[in-house]
Each structure stands twice: as structure tokens, then as C-alpha cells.
N, C-alpha and C positions, 0 to 999 in steps of 0.2 A: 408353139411358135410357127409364122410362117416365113418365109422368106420377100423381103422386101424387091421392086422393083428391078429388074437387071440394069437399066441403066441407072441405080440412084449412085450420087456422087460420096456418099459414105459408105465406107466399106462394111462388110459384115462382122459385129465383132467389137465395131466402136465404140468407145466412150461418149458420153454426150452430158455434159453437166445441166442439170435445170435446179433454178430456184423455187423454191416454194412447193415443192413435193405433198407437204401434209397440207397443203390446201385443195381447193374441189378445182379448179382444173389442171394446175402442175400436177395433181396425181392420175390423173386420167391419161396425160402426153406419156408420162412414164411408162404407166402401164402398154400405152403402143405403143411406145418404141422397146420395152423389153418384148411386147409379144413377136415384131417382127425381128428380133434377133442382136438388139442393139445392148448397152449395157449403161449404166444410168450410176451417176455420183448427184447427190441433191446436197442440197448445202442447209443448215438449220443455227439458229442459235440456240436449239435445247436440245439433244443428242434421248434424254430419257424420253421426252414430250412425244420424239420424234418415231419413238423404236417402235412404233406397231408399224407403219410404213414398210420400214425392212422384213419384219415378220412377214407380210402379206406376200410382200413379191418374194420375198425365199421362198415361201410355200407354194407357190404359184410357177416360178422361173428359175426355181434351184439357187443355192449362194451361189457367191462371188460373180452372180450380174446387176447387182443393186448394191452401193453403198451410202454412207451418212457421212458426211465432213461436217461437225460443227465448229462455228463461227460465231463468236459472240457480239460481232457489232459489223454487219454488214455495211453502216454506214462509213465505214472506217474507209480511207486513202487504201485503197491495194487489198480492200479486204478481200475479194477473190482471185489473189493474184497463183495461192498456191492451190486454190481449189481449182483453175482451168488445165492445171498442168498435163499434160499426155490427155486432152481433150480434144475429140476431132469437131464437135459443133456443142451449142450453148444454146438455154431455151431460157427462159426469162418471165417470171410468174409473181415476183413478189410484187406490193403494192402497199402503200398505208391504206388501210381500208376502213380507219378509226371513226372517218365520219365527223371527225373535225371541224368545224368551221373556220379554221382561219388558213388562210393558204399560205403563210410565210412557214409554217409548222408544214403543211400536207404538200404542198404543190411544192416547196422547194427541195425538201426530202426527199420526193421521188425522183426530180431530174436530176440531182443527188447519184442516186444509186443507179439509174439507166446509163448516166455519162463515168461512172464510175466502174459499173460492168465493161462498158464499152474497151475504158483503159488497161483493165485487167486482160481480157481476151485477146486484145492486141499485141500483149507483149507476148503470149503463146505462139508460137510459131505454125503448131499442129493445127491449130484451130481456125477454120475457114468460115465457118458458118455459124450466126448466130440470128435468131429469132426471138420477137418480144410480143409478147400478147398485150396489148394494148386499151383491148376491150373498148367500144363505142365510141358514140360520138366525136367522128372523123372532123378532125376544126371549127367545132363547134367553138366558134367564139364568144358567141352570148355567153355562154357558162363562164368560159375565161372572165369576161369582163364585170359579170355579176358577180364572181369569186375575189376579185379583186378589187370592187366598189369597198369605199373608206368604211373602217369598221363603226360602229360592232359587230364581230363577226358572230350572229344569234342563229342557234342550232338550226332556221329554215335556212339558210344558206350550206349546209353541209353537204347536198349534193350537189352544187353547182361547181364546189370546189375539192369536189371527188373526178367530177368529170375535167375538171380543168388540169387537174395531175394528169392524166392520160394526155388529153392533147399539149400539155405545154412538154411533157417527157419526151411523146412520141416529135412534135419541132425541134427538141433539141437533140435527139437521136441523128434525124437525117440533117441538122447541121454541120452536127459531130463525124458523118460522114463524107460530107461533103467538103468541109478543110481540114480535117485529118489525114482522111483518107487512108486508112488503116488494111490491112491487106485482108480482111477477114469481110465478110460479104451480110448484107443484113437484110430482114423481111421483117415488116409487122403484122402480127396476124389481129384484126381489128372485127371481133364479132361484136353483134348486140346483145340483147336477152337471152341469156342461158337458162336451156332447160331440160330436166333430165335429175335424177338424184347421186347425190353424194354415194363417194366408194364405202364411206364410213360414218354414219350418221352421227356416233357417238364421238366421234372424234373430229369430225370436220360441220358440224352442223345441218340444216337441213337444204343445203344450196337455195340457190332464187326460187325456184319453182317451188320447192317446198315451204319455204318461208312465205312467200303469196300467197299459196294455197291456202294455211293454216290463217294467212294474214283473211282472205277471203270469207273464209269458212267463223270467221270470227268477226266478220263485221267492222274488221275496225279501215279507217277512211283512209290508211296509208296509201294504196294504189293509184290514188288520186294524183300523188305527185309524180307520178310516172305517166309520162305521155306514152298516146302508142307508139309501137316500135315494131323492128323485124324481130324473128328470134331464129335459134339455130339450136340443133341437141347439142349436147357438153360433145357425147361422144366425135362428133362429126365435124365438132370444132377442134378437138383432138387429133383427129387425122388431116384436118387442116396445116395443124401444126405439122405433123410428121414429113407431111407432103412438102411444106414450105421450105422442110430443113432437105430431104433428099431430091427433089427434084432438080436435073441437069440446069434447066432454065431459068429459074426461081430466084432472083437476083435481084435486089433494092426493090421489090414489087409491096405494094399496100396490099394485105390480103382480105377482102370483107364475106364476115360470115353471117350474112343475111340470106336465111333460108327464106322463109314466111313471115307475111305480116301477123301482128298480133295486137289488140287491145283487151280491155277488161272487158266492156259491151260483151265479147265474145266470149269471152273466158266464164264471164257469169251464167249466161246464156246458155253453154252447156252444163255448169256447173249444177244450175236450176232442173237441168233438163234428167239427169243422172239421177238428184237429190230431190226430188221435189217436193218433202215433208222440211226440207230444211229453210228457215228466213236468210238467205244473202242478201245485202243492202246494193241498193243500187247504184251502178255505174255511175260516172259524171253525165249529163247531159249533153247530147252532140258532142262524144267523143270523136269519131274520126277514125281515120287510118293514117298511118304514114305512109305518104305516096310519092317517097323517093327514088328516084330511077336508079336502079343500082348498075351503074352499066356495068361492073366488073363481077357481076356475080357468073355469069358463064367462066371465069377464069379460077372463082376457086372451086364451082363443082368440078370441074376438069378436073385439079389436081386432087380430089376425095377419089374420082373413077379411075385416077393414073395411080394412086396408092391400091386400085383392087377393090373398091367400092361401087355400090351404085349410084352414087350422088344425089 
């Protein structure tokens, strides 16, 4: 363990509840915040599913700094109302990630449970700070609007309406703070393409990266429906998180974790270059780069270099 920031605004020792632990980035957050000294309650609806998670961090961080509260219907009115209790901040990871196509199912369920954490956390008193990982595409409204053209909702519409749960969650977040106004303080933490492997392959599967890979390495034309993008490692989006939730200043702030750009052209390109007894099928034609000006990206390397990083 090392000890976090002297000026962070959580004390040493705190509680921090996050959702979605046995997933590939709420267990990553976990894991920093137990490494800097904090203590960690994840919430689960299967407590058995859930028990290697606790195994790992007791062997790693000692018991009684990691526990398991199961919940069997997070969608429920106040279902985290006993799980924030003596929590001094809240990190936010769950997601329907079923891949769906219809957004009355996927997109409503999720603003569902982000406006539903929101009212839980509120009623805590202890609890000042809460962060939500959000994951990409900042108001993308095209997705919104193609998620929500009149059905049939047919499986090629399933990510438009995976990304439209994030941004319609994330608008109705900063609504919800905006005329509620709830005494508890909120950051979303908004990366692109995660890459980096899973804590536990067997158990969390093989994160983005790896599933690409394998998707690459096998020829099949998935990639295609992924435009280019930035990307950022898991780990570093993880300290994004940590940062967001202890730094003094850090306050209703969009957080984007746009390290580097990235397309497949390039991805094959060395993949070719490593393997070159292997057939990779080739990129889309004039792929491109994403050439968005990120102006806020000096703002989250900051706070990666203020947790003790190099950015």
C-alpha cells in the first residue's frame, strides 16, 4: 500500500462503495483504491459468483478492507440505500452490456439505475463524492437518434443503443444534479477504448483488447463496425478514477480518458509486422483517424501525475 495524496479530500481508512467489482474495470478502481489505503464494499446480485474477488484482495490487502453486499435486484427503488451507509464516496461501474437492440429495455434501465444510485447516495450523509464511468462517446447524438429510430430493433443496431445508454445516463445525471442538487459532489469519468487485460480472464473474460485481438487474429470483419478512436490503458483509467474521487478540486468536472489515437490500419499493421507467417484480413479502406481536439486531456493527465503517476 502506499499512501495517497496529502491534500486528498478522503480520509485515510475510508469506505468507498463501487458497483460492479467482478467486472474488468470496477475491479481495477478497487484494486487502487485498496492499494492507496482505502477500503472497498462492492455490491453484487450473486454473493457465490462474486467470492473470488474477495479472495484476491484478502490475499493481496489483508481482510476486513474489501467486502461483498449482495443485492438481488439492483434495479429496485432504494436498492443501494443500505449499501451506501458509513460510505465516504461511491464509484459507479455497472452497465447493461447485453447488446440489446431495443433501447426501451437497455437505455431506459440504465438511466434507471444511475438516477437511482444518485437517490441512494443522497440520503447518506457521509457520503460526498460520487463518480460514474461512463465510458465514450461524449453526446454523441447520432447513436441516440439511430437507437431510437422506429423499430425493428435488428441486432446491427445494438451498439448504437449501447452508446446511447451512456450518453442519455450521463444527461440525466447532470440534470439530476442540477435540480436536485443533492449535497454529494459528482465527476464522470468518460474514456474511449480500453486496453490492457483483464484481473481474471477466467472469470471476467478477455476485456476489449483481448477480444479484438483474438477477434483480429481470426479474421472475422467485427472491427469494422468500430470507427477509429482514442484509447487509454484500463490501468490509467483506474487512477483516473481514484484522482477524480480524491482530488480537492475535482468537482462536477467531465473527466476524458483519451490517451492516444487508435485505428485497426494500425493495429494490423503491427500485428502483420510481429506475426508475419500469419493471414490478417485487411482493414477497411481509408480508415482514418479520429481527429478530435480533446482540449480537456491536459486536465486528466494532471490528475494521473497528482495521484503519483507519470501521465
Amino acid at each position: 500500500m502506499v499512501a495517497p495524496p496529502g491534500d486528498a479530500i478522503l480520509a485515510l481508512g475510508s469506505l468507498v462503495l463501487i458497483t460492479g467489482v467482478n467486472g474488468y474495470m470496477g475491479c481495477k478502481v478497487a484494486d487502487q483504491l485498496l492499494h492507496f489505503g482505502y477500503r472497498v464494499r462492492d455490491e453484487v446480485s450473486d454473493l457465490p459468483k462474486s467470492a473470488w474477488v474477495k479472495e484476491r484482495f484478502d490475499c493481496i490487502y489483508g481482510a476486513n478492507n474489501f467486502e461483498l453486499l449482495e443485492i438481488k435486484d439492483t434495479k429496485a427503488p432504494g436498492a443501494l440505500d443500505e449499501a451506501v451507509k458509513s460510505c465516504g464516496a461511491f464509484a459507479h461501474f455497472v452497465s447493461n452490456v447485453t447488446f440489446h437492440p431495443d433501447p426501451n429495455i437497455v437505455v431506459n434501465e440504465f438511466i434507471a439505475f444511475v438516477t437511482g444510485a444518485l437517490d441512494s447516495t443522497a440520503k447518506e450523509p457521509a457520503l460526498k463524492h460520487a463518480r460514474f464511468d461512463l465510458t465514450q462517446q461524449s453526446w454523441n447524438t447520432g447513436a441516440v437518434e439511430r437507437a431510437w429510430a422506429p423499430p425493428p430493433y435488428t441486432p446491427d443496431r445494438s451498439f448504437d443503443t449501447y452508446v446511447a445508454s451512456k450518453v442519455q445516463a450521463e444527461k440525466a445525471l447532470w440534470e439530476y444534479m442540477s435540480t436536485t442538487m443533492p449535497h454529494i459532489e459528482a465527476n464522470t469519468i468518460l474514456p474511449d477504448f480500453l486496453t490492457g487485460e483483464s484481473v481474471n480472464t477466467e472469470k471476467q473474460g478477455l476485456g476489449p483488447t483481448g477480444l479484438f485481438m483474438n477477434v483480429l487474429w481470426d479474421g472475422d470483419g467485427m472491427p469494422k463496425i468500430l470507427y477509429p478512436q482514442y484509447m487509454i490503458d484500463a490501468k490509467d483509467n483506474a487512477l483516473l478514477h481514484v484522482g477524480a474521487l480524491l482530488h480537492p478540486y475535482c468537482r462536477g468536472e467531465r473527466v476524458f480518458g483519451y490517451a492516444h489515437r487508435k485505428n485497426w490500419t494500425d493495429w494490423i499493421k503491427r500485428l502483420r509486422k510481429m506475426y508475419p507467417e500469419h493471414d490478417f484480413t485487411d482493414p477497411a479502406e481509408k480508415e482514418g483517424w479520429d481527429l478530435s481536439n480533446i482540449v480537456d486531456q491536459p486536465k486528466a493527465e494532471a490528475l494521473i501525475k497528482w495521484i503519483g503517476q507519470s501521465g
